[in-house]
C-alpha positions in Angstrom: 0.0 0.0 0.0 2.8 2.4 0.7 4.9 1.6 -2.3 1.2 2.4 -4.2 0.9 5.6 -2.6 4.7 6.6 -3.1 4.0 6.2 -6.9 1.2 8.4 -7.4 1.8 10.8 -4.6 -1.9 10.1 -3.1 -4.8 7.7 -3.6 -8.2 7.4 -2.9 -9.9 4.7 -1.0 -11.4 3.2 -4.0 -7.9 3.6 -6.2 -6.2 1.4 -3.4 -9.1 -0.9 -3.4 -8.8 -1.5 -6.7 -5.3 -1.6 -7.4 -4.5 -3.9 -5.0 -7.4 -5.9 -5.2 -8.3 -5.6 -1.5 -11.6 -5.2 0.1 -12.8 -1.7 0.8 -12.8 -3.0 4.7 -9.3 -4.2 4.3 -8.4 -0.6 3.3 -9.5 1.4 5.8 -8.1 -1.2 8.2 -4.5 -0.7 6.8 -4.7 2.8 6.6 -5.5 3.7 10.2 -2.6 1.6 10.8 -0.1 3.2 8.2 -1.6 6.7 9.8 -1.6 6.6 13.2 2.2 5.3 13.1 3.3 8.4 10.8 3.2 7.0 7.3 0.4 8.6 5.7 -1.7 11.5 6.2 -5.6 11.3 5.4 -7.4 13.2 3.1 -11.0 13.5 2.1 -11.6 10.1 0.6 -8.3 9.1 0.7 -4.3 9.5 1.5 -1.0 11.3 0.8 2.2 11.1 1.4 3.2 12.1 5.1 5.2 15.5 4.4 8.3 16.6 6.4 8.6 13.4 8.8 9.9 14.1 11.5 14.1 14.1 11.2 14.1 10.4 14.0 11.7 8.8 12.2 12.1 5.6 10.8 10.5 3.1 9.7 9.5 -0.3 11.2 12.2 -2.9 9.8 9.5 -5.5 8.8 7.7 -3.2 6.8 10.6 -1.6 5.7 12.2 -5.3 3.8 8.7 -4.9 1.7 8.9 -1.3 0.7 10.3 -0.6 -2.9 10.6 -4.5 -2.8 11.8 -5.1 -6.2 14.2 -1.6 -6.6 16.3 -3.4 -3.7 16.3 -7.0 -5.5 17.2 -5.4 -8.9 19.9 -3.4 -6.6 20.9 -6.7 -4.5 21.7 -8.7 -7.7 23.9 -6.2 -9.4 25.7 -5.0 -6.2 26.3 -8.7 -5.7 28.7 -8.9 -8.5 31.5 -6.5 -6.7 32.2 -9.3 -4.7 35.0 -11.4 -5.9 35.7 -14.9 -3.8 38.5 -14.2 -0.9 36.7 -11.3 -0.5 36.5 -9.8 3.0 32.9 -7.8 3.0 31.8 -5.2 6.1 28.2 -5.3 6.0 26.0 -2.3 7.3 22.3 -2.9 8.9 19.9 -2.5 5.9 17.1 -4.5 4.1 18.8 -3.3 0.9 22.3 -5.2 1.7 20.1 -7.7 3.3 19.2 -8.1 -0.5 22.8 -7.7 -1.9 23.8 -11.0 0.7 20.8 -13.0 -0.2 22.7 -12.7 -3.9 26.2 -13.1 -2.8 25.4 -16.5 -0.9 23.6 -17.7 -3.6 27.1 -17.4 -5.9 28.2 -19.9 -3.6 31.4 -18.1 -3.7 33.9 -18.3 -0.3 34.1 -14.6 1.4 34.6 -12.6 4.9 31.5 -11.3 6.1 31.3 -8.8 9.3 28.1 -7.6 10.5 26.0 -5.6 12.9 22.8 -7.3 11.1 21.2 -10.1 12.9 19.0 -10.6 10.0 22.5 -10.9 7.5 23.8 -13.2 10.0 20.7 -15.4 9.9 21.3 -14.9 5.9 24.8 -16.3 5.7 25.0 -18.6 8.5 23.9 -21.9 6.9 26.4 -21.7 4.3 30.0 -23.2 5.1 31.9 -20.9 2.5 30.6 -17.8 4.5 33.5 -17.4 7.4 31.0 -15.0 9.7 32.2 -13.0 12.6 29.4 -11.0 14.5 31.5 -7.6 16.1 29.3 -7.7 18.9 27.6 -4.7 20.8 23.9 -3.3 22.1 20.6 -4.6 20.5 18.7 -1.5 19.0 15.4 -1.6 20.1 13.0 -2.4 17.6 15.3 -3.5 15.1 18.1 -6.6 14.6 20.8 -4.1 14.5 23.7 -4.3 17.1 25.4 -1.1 18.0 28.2 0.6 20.1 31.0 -1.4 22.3 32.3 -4.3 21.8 31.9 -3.7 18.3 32.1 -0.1 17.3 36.0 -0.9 18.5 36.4 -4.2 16.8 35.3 -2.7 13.7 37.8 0.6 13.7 40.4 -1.8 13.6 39.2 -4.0 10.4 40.4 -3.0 6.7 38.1 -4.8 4.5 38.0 -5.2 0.7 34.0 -4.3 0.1 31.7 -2.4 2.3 27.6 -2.5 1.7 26.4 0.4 3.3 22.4 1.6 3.2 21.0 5.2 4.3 18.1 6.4 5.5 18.6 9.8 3.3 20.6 11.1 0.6 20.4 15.1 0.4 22.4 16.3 -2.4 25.9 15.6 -1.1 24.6 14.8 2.5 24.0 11.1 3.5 22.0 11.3 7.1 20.6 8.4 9.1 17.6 8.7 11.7 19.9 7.7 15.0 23.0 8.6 16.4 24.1 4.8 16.5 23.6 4.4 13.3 25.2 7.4 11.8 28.6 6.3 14.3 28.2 2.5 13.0 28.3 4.0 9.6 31.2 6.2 9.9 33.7 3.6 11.1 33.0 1.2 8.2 33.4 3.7 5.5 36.8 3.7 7.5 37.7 0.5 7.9 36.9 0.1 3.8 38.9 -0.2 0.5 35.7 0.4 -1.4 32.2 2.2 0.2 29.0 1.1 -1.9 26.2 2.8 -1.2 22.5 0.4 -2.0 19.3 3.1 -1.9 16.4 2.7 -3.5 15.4 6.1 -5.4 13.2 6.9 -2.4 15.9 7.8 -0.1 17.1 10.8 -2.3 14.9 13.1 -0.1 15.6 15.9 3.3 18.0 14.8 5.4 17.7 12.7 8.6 18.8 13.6 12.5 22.9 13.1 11.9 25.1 13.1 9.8 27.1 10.4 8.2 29.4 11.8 5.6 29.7 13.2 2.3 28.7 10.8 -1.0 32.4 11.9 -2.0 33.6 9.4 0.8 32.1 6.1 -1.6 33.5 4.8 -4.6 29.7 3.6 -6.2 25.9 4.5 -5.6 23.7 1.5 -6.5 20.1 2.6 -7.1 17.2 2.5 -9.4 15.9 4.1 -12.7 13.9 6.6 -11.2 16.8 8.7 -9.3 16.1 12.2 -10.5 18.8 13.9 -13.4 19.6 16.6 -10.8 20.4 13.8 -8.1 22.7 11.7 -11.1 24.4 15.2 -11.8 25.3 15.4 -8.3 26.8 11.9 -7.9 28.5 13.0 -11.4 30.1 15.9 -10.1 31.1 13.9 -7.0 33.2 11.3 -9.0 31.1 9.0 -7.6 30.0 5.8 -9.6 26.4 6.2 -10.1 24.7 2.6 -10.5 21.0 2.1 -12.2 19.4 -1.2 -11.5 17.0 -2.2 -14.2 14.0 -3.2 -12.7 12.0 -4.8 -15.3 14.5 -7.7 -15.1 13.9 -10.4 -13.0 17.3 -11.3 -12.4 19.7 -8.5 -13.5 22.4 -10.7 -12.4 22.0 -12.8 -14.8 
């Protein structure tokens, strides 16, 4: 329902109904939900898009894994291909790299993975060619993100070949996350990196977040999708920063 209403801007009751082939009851039940946690604002007859969130929000990770679902597969599968076997990969909290790992284990290729993501741990763990080493730290709640000491440390002392990193927001040369953890978490492994890829959907070029991370001059690639704006692309241009498109009408782009 989001995903619907971030495509058109708004939508009326019986456009949702209809385009997602959902009762009128259904609907309404959603919506109150997606409303009263800060998602969507009502109109008469309908929703829009919540302006100006406030700068801390964020949005629930098990929603967030289904928004812009197929932007962050097409992204997953092509930033999957930057990993070369021997590899030694840092690996930021994100449903986006969550994505980019579910293609990397599926290579069946041997690699390094660090994390702060319970969820990527769960993602690599079965697979014997995946060496996995968990940095430790404080469970966010809400979320399957570890943060702060031990790990804060044990990372600042890593130099890694590839680092996935996602973002909450990317404001012309700013890249801002909702929490202070996460902004700190996110500044030591563009560190403790050879090579920075950002993954972010075309959604997350938008105002900027509660702190700072760094500039988009700090990565070597930006992986998003085809409907990035041409001022956002000239940015990233004049940045000397690879900018990425992921074809989404693929199924596989990988392949």
């Amino acid at each position: 329902m989001l995903d619907f209403v971030r495509e058109r801007g708004a939508a009326t009751m019986r456009e949702l109904a209809d385009g997602l082939h959902a009762s009128l009851s259904t609907i309404r039940r959603d919506l109150e939900l997606l409303v009263e946690d800060g998602y969507l604002e009502k109109t008469h007859g309908g929703v829009l898009l919540r302006q100006n969130e406030p700068t801390t929000f964020d949005t629930d990770s098990s929603l967030n894994a289904h928004l812009a679902w197929r932007q962050k597969q097409a992204i997953g599968a092509i930033a999957a291909l930057r990993v070369s076997a021997g590899d030694s990969i840092l690996c930021d909290s994100s449903t986006t790299v969550s994505e980019v790992m579910r293609h990397v284990v599926a290579r069946g290729i041997g690699v390094t993975v660090v994390t702060n993501s319970l969820e990527i741990a769960s993602i690599c763990a079965p697979f014997p060619y995946i060496k996995l080493i968990l940095p430790g730290g404080t469970l966010r709640s809400g979320t399957a993100s570890l943060f702060g000491s031990p790990g804060s440390e044990f990372l600042s002392t890593l130099h890694v070949d590839l680092c996935f990193l996602g973002i909450h927001s990317i404001t012309g040369n700013l890249l801002t996350e909702t929490s202070v953890e996460g902004a700190d978490a996110k500044k030591i492994m563009l560190k403790s990196s050879r090579c920075a890829i950002l993954v972010a959907d075309s959604t997350k070029f938008r105002l900027p977040s509660f702190c700072t991370v760094g500039d988009i001059a700090e990565l070597d690639e930006i992986i998003t999708d085809s409907a990035v704006t041409s001022e956002n692309r000239q940015i990233c241009q004049q940045s000397d920063v690879t900018l990425t498109i992921a074809d989404i009408t693929k199924e596989n782009p990988a392949n």
